[in-house]
C-alpha positions as CSV (number, residue, x, y, z in Angstrom):
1,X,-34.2,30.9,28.6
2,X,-31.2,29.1,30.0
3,X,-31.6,26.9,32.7
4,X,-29.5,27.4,36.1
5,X,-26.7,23.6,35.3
6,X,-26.5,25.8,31.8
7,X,-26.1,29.5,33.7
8,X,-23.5,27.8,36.1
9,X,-21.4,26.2,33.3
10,X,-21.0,28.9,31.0
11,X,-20.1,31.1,34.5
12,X,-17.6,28.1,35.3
13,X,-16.3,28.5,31.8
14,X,-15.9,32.2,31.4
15,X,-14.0,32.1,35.2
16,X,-11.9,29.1,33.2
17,X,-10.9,31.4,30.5
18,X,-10.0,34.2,32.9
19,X,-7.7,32.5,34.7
20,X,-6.3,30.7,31.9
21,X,-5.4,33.9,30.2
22,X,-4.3,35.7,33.3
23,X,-1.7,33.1,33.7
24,X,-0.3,32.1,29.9
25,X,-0.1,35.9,29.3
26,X,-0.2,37.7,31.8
27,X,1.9,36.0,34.7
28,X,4.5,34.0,32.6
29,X,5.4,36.6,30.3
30,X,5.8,38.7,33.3
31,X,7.8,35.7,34.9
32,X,9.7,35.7,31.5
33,X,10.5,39.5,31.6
34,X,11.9,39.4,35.5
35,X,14.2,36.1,34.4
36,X,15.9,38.4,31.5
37,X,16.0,41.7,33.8
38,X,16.5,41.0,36.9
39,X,18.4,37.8,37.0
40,X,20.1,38.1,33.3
41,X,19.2,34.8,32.5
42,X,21.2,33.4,34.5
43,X,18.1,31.7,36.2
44,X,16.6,30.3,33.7
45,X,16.4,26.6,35.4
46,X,13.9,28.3,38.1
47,X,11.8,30.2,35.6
48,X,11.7,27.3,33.3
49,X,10.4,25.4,36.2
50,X,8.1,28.0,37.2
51,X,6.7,28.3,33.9
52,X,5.7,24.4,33.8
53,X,4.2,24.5,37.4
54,X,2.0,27.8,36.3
55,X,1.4,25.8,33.0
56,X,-0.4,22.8,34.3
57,X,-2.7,25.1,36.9
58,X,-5.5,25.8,34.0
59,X,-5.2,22.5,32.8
60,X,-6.1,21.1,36.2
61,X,-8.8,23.7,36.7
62,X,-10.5,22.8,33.0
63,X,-11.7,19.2,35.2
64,X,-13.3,21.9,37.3
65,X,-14.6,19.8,40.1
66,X,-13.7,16.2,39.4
67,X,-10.7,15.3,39.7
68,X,-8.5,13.9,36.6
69,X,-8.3,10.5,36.2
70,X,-4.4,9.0,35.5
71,X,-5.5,8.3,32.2
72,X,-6.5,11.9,31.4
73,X,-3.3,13.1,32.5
74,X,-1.2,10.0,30.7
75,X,-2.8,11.6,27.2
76,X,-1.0,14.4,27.6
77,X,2.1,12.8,28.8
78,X,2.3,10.4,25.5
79,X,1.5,13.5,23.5
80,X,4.4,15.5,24.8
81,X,6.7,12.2,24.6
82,X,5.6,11.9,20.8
83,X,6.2,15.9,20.5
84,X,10.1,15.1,21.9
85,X,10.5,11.9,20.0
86,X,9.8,13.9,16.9
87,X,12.5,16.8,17.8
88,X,14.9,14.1,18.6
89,X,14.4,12.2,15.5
90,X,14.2,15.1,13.3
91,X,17.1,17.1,14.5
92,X,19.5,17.1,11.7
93,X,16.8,19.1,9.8
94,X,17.6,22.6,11.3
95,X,13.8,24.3,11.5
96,X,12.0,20.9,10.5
97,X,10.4,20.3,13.4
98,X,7.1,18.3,13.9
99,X,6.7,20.0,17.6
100,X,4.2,22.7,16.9
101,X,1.8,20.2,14.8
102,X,1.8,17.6,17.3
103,X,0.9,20.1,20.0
104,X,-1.5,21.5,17.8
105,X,-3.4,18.4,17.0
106,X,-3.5,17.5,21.0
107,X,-4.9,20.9,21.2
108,X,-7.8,20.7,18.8
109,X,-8.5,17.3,20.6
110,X,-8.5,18.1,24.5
111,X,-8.6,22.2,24.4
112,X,-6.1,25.3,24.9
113,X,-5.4,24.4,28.5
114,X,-3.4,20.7,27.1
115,X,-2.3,22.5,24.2
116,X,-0.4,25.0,26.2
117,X,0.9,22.4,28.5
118,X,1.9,20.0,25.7
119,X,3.7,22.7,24.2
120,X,5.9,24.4,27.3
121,X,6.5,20.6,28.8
122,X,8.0,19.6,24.9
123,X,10.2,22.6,25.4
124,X,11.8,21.7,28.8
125,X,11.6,18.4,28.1
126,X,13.3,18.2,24.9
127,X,15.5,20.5,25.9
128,X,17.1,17.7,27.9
129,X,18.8,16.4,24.9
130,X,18.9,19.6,23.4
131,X,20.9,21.6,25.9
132,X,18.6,24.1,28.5
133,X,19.3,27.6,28.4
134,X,17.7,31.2,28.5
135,X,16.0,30.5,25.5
136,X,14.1,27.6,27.6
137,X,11.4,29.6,29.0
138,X,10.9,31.2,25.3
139,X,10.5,28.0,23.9
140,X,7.8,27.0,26.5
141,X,6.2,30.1,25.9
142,X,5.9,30.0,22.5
143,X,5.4,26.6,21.7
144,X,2.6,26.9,24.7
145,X,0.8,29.9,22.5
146,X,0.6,27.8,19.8
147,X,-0.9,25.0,21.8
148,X,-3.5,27.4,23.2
149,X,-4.3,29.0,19.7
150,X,-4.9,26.1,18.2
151,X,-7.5,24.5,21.1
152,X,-9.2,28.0,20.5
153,X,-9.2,27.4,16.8
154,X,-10.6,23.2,17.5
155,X,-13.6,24.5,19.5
156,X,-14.8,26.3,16.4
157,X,-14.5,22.8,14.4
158,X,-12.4,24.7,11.1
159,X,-9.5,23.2,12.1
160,X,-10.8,20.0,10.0
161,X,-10.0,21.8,6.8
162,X,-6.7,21.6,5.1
163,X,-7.1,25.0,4.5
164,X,-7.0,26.2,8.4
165,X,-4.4,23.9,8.8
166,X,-2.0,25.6,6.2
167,X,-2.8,28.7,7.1
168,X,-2.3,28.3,10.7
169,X,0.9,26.1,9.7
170,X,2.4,29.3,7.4
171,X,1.2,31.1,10.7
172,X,2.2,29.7,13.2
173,X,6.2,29.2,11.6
174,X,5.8,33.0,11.6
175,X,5.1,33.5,15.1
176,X,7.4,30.8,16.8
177,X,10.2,32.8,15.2
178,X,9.2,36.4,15.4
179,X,8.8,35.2,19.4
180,X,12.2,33.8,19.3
181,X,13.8,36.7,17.6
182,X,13.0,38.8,20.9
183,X,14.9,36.3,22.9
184,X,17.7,37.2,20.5
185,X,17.7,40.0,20.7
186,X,17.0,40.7,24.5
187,X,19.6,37.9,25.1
188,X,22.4,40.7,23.7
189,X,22.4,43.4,26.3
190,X,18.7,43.1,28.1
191,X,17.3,45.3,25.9
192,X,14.8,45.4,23.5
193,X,15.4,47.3,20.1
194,X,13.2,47.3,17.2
195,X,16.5,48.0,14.5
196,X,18.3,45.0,15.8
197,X,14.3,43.0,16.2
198,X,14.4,43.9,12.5
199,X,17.8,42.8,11.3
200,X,16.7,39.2,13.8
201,X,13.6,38.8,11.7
202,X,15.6,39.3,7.7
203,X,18.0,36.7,9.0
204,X,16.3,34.2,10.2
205,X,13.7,34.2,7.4
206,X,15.3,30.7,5.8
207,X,14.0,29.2,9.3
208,X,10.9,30.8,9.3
209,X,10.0,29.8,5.8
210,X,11.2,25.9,6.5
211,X,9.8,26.0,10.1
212,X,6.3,27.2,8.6
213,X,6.7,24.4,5.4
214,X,7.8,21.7,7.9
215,X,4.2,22.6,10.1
216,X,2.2,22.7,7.4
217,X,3.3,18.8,6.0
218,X,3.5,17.4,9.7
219,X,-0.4,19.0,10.8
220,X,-1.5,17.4,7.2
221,X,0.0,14.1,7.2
222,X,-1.1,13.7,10.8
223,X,-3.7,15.6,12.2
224,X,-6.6,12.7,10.9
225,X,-5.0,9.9,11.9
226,X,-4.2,11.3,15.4
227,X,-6.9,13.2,15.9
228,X,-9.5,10.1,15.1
229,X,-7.4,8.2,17.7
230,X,-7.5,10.6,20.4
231,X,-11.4,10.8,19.3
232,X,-11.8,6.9,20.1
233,X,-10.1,7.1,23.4
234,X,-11.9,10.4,24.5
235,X,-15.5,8.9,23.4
236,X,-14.5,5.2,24.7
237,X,-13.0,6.2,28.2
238,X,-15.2,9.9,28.6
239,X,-11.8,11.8,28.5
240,X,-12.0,15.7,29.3
């Protein structure tokens, strides 16, 4: 029989989730879709910024009612430096990108909520160097689903064999571009159309296939070291 701390926590959790979901894919797709319609992307600075503002909201709310401490929220912040660093440094590779993997491995560490944030505030912030654009908010998006997949997949505990990280390396290649080929193809005319989605897709397969290869070496040459490190500062200063 559970007891009522027990009750209240899994209540607190199952409101967490809601919320969470309700926001990365419910609100800022919709957010997404009025950018592209109703402002052509030519708004995409405000959405962008919207998007990051609705990101951090279920990352706030997964301290339910403590408040975070500065070094809970500084994780995340060296995380999504490291994530931009990487870009930067690895940016005369076209597709060879350690972004997803390093959002990823703070996801399995600290949950969905900081995966999702790590991943939209790598976009934005990258994207600084990079040049912003309409494809901004797709980027956050995106990269943020992969965050919050992969904190799903940590809580389960597979994510420690090199098998689930392959898999979801291959996978996750796969669905960074199929979500950017809908940008593309909105991008053209505001309209979405599953011939043109298709000819996207066939083309861009040499960057699926390198994106997916360049995930799959990044999450297993660093998802130990980094993940035992994040492990030593959540145990040694009671992080998340």
């Amino acid at each position: 029989m559970q007891t009522k701390p027990a009750i209240k926590q899994t209540t607190g959790l199952n409101k967490r989730l809601l919320i969470s979901v309700t926001i990365y894919f419910i609100i800022i797709p919709f957010i997404i879709f009025i950018g592209v319609v109703l402002f052509n992307d030519r708004k995409y600075n405000m959405i962008s910024i919207l998007v990051a503002l609705l990101s951090c909201i279920p990352f706030f709310l997964a301290f339910e009612r403590r408040k975070p401490q500065p070094r809970e929220i500084m994780c995340i912040s060296v995380m999504t430096a490291i994530s931009v660093a990487g870009r930067f440094a690895f940016a005369m590779i076209p597709g060879f990108k350690p972004v997803t993997a390093i959002t990823a491995i703070t996801a399995f560490s600290f949950g969905a909520e900081a995966g999702f944030l790590t991943g939209a505030m790598s976009a934005i912030v990258s994207n600084i160097f990079f040049g912003q654009g309409p494809w901004t908010p797709f980027q956050m998006f995106t990269w943020g689903l992969l965050g919050y997949i992969a904190g799903l997949l940590g809580k389960t505990g597979i994510t420690k064999s090199r098998i689930v990280l392959i898999i979801y390396g291959i996978f996750s290649g796969i669905l960074f571009s199929f979500c950017m080929d809908v940008w593309f193809v909105v991008s053209i005319d505001g309209l979405f159309n599953w011939k043109r989605y298709s000819i996207a897709i066939a083309s861009a397969v040499p960057f699926t296939i390198t994106y997916a290869v360049s995930n799959v070496i990044f999450l297993l040459l660093l998802t130990k070291p980094i993940e035992e490190k994040l492990m030593r500062i959540k145990i040694k200063y009671g992080l998340m």
